[in-house]
C-alpha positions in Angstrom: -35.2 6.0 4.9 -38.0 3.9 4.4 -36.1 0.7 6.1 -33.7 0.1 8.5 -32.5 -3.4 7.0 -29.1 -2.3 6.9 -28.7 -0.6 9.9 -25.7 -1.6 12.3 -26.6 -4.8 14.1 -27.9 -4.7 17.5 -25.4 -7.4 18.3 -22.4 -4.7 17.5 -21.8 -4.3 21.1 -18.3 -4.9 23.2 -19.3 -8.4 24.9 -18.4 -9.2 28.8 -19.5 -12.9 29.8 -20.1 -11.3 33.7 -23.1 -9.9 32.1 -25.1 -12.9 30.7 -27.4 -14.7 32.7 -25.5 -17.9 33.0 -23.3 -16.0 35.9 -26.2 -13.9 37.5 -27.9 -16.1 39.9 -31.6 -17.1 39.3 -33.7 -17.0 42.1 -35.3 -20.1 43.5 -37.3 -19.0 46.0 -37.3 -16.5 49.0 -36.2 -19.9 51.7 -33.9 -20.9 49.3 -32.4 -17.6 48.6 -31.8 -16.6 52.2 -30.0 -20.0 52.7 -28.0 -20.5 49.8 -27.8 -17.4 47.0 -24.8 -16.2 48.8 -22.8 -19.2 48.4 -24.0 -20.3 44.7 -23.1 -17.1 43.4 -19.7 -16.7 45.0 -19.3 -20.2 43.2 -20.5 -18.7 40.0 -18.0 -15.7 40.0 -15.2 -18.2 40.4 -16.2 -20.1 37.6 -16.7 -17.0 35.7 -13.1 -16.4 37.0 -11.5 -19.2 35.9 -13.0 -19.5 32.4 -11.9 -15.4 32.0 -8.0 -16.4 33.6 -8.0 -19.3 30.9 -9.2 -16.9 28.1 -6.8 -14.3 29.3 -3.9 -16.5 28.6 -4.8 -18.4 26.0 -6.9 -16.0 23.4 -3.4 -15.0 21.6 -2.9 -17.7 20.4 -6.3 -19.7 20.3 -8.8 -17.4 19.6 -7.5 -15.0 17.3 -5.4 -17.5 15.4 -9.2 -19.3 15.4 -10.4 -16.2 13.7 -7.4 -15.9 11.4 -7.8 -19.4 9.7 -11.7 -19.7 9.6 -11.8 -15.7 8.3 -12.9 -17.1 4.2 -15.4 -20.2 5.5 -17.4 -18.1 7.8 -18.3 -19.0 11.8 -20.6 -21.2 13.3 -22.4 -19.6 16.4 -24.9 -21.3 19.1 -24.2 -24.8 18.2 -26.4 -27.2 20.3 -24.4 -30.7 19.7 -23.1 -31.8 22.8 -19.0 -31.8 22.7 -17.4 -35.6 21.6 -17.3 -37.4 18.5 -20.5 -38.7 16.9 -22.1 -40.9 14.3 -22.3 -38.6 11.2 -18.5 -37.8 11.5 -19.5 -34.1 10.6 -18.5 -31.3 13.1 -18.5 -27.7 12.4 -15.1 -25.5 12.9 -16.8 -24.2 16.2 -17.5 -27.9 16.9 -13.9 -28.8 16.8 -12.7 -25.4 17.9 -14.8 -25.9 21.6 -13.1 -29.4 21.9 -9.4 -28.4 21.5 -10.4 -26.0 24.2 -11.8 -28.8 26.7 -8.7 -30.6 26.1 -6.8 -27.4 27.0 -8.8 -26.9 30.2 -11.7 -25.1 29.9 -13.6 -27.7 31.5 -16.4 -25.1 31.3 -17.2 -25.2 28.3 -18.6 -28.7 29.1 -21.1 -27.5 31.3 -21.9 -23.9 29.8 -21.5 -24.5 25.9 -23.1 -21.3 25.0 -20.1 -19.2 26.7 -17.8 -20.0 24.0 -20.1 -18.5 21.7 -19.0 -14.9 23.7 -16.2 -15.6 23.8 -15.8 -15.8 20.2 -18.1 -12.7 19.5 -16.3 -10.8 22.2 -12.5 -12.1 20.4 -14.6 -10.9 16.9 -15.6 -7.7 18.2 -11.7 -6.5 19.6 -10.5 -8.0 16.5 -12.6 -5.3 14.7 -12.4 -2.4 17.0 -8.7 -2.3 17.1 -8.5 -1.3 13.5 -11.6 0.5 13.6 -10.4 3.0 16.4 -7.0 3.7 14.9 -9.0 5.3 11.9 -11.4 7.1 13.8 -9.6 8.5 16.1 -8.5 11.3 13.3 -12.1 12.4 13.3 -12.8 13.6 16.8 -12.7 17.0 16.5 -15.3 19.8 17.6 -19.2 19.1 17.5 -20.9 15.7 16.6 -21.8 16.9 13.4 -18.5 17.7 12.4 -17.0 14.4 13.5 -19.6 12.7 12.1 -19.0 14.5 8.5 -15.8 14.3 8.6 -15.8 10.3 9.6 -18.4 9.6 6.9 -16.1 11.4 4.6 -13.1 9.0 4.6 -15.4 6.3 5.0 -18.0 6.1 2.6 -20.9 4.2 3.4 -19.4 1.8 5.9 -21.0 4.3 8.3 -24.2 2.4 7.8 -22.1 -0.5 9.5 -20.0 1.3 11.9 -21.8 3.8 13.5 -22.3 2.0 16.5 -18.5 1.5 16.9 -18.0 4.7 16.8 -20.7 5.8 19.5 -18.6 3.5 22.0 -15.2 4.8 20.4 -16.3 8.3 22.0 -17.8 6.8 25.2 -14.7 4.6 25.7 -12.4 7.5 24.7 -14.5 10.3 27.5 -15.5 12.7 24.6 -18.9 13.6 25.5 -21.6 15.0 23.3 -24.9 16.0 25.0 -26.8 14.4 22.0 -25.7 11.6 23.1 -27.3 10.3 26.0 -25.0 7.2 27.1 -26.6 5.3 30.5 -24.4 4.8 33.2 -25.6 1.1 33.8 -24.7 -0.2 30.3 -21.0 -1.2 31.3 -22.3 -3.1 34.9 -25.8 -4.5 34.5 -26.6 -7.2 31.4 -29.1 -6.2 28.9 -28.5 -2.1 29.1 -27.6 -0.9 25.9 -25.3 1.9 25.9 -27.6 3.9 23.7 -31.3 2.9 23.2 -31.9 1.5 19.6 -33.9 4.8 19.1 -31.3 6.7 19.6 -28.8 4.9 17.1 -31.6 5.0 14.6 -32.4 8.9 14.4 -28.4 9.4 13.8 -28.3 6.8 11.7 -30.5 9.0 9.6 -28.7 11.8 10.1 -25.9 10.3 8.9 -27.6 9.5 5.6 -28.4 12.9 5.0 -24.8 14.1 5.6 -23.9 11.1 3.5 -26.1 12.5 0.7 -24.9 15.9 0.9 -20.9 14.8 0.8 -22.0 12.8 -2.5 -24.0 15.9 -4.1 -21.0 18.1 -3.0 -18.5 16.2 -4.6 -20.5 15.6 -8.0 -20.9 19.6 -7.8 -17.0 19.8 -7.3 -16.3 17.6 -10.5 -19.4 19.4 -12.4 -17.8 22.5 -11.7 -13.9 21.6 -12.3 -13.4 18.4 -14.1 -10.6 18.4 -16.8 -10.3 15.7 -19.1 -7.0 16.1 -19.6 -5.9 15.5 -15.5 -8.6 12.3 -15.4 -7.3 9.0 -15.9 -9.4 6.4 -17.3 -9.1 2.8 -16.9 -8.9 2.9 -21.1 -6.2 5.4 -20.5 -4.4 2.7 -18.2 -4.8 -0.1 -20.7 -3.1 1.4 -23.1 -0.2 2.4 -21.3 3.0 0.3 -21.6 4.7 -1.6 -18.3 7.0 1.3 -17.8 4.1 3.7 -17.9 1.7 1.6 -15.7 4.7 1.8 -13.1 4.8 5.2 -12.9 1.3 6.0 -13.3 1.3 3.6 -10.1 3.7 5.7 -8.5 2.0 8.6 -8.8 -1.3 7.2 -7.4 -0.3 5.5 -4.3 1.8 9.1 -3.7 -1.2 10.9 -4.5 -3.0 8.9 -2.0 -0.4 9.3 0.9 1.9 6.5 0.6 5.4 7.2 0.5 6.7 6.0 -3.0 10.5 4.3 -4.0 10.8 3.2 -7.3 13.3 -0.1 -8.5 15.9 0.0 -11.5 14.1 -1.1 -14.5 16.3 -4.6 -14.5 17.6 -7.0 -11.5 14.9 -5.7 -9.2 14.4 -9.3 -7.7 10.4 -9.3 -8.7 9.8 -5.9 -7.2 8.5 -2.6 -9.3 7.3 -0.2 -6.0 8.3 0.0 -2.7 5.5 2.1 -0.6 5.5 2.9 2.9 3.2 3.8 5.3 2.2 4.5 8.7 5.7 2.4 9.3 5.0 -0.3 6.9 6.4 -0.9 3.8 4.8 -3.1 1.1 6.4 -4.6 -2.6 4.5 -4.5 -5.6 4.3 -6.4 -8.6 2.8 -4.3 -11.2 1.3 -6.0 -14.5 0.1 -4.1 -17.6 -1.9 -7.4 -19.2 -4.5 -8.2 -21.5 -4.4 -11.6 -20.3 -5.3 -13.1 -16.5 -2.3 -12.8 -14.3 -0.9 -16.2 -13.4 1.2 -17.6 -10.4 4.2 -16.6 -11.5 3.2 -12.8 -10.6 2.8 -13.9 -7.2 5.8 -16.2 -7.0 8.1 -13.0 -7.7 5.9 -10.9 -5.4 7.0 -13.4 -2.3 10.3 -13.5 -3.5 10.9 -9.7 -3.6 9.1 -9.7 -0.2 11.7 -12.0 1.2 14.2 -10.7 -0.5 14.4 -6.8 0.7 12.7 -8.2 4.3 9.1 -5.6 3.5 6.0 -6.3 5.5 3.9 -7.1 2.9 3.5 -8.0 -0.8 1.2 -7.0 -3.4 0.2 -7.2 -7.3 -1.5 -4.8 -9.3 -3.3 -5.3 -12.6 -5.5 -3.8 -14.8 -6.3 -7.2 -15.8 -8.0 -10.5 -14.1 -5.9 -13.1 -11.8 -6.4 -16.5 -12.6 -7.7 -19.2 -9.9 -4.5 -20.2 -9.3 -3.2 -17.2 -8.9 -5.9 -16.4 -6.4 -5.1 -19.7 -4.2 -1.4 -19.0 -4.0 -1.9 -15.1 -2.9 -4.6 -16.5 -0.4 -2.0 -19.2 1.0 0.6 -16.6 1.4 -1.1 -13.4 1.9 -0.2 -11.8 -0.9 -2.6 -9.0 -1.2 -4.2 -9.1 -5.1 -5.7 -5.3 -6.8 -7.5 -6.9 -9.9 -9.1 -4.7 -12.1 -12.4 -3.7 -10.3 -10.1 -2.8 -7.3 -7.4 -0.9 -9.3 -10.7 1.1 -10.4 -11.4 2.3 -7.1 -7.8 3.2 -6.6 -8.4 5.3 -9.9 -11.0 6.9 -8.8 -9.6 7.6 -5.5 -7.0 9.4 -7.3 -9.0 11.7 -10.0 -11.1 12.5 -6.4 -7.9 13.8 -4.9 -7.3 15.5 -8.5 -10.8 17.4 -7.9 -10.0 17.9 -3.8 -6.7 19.4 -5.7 -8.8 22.1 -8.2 -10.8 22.9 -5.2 -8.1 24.0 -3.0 -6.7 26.1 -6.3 -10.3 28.1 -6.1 -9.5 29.1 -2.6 -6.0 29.9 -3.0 -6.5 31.9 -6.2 -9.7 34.1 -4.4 -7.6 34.6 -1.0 -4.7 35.5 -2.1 -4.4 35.9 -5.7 -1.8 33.1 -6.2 -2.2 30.9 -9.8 0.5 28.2 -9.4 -0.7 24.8 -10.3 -0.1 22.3 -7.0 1.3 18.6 -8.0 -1.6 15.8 -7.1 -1.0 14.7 -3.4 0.0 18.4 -2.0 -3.8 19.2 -1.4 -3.2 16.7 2.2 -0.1 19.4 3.2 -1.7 22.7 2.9 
């Protein structure tokens, strides 16, 4: 790598406010420390004590519902304006965020303004971890290379973003790798990393190379095996008709691990699919268009979510959603796959296709055996 503009941020940290220099006590002199460091900084660990109780209790509600409606207009950090209206009648959602806090009783926030702003990063950063961990938790098996490979694997290049998260995963987690040389101080003493920048750089570019090999091997695979008559094609899709874009739909999302339930073709109540997984089950409104998809597609997509009580809702298309359409699904979470997205679900699927021919090869030279396997099966061997 020539750069390391995209690297993961050195900000990508877990965030405790105990560890930032507004709670450490700042010397004022050796008379003055004898008499009276004692004191100030038992009065600074209640303070820090009373702003976390308050956080404690109120960041269910607050602070993540904070980050839930602010998550399209982007967050303001390190504001300097002091708290209170003023003339210009402008205030940032951070602004107004700190002041319904005040008014709740973080009187703090007053005096230390900059606090909130880790308290927000620290609410952004277990936000993010909690879904990150659930995925990477299926890839820590054997050596770091392997779990590294196997990570960057399912994750494509949002290793380049990650990595860090997943160095504490394993740290947090007690699965030690000698490679990794983690210092003991990091989760006590402010400004000790957990890993020196150095160190996150050098596997970050080992983790391009192994990201470069996956993507050679799997251009080799399709070199080697690709069928044009297994491959869908998004001009494949737009020719099919809505019954066929159904099934073809079907067949994807099982090929991709979901479980699949299809509706009658008439008094479905807006719903075409029912998937499930990992628990959850999701409606989805498939259109075969060759115009944009209006509101109505998302109208019966609520309605069918209502109706049969699913967690979420969905429309597919191989088309274009109008603004409209876009507004509506946003205001009601309704999830939207336009046609850039359902590409990427096609290609997921012709890549599970080739993961499919692969396993073949290795079944027909150990054992002999020729029998075809459906798309999806490769997961169960």
């Amino acid at each position: 790598m020539d750069s390391l503009h995209q690297t993961p941020s050195r900000d990508q940290v877990p965030l405790d406010p105990s560890f930032f220099p507004e709670f450490q006590y700042q010397t004022k002199g050796f008379i003055k420390d004898l008499i009276g460091k004692k004191k100030e900084q038992n009065q600074l660990n209640d303070k820090l004590q009373s702003v976390l109780q308050k956080y404690s209790s109120l960041k269910k509600p607050y602070f993540a519902n904070f980050f839930h409606t602010i998550k399209d207009e982007g967050l303001e950090l390190a504001g300097t304006n002091a708290p209170g209206p003023r003339l210009n009648g402008f205030y940032s959602n951070r602004e107004l965020f700190r002041e319904v806090l005040i008014r709740k009783g973080f009187s703090e926030l007053e005096e230390l303004p900059q606090l909130l702003d880790k308290l927000l990063l620290t609410t952004g950063f277990n936000a993010a971890y909690l879904g990150f961990s659930s995925e990477v938790s299926r890839h820590t098996e054997g050596s770091l290379q392997n779990i590294l490979r196997s990570w960057i694997g399912e994750s494509g290049n949002r290793f380049r973003e990650d990595l860090c998260l997943l160095f504490y995963f394993l740290w947090s987690n007690n699965i030690n790798h000698p490679e990794l040389g983690y210092s003991d101080q990091a989760s006590s003493t402010f400004g000790v990393p957990l890993l020196p920048w150095s160190t996150i750089t050098s596997w970050l570019r080992k983790c391009e190379s192994i990201h470069f090999d996956i993507l050679v091997e799997r251009l080799e695979t399709k070199l080697e095996h690709f069928d044009p008559s297994r491959f869908v094609t998004m001009y494949h899709v737009d020719a099919m008709n809505g019954y066929d874009f159904e099934k073809f739909l079907a067949n994807v999302f099982q090929t991709i691990g979901f479980d699949v339930e299809e509706t009658k073709l008439s008094g479905d109540q807006g719903a075409d699919l029912f998937v499930t997984r990992f628990g959850k089950r999701i409606v989805i409104q498939a259109k075969n268009y060759s115009a944009s998809v209006g509101n109505a597609a998302v109208q019966e997509a609520i309605s069918a979510k209502n109706f049969y009580s699913c967690d979420d809702a969905m429309v597919v298309t191989n088309s274009y959603f109008t603004k409209s359409a876009i507004e509506l699904a946003s205001a009601t979470s309704v999830r939207l796959i336009g046609r850039a997205e359902l590409q990427t679900y096609i290609d997921d699927y012709n890549q599970r296709i080739l993961e499919q021919f692969r396993l073949e090869d290795i079944v027909d030279s150990n054992h002999g055996i020729t029998e075809s396997l459906p798309p999806g099966r490769a997961a169960e061997m």
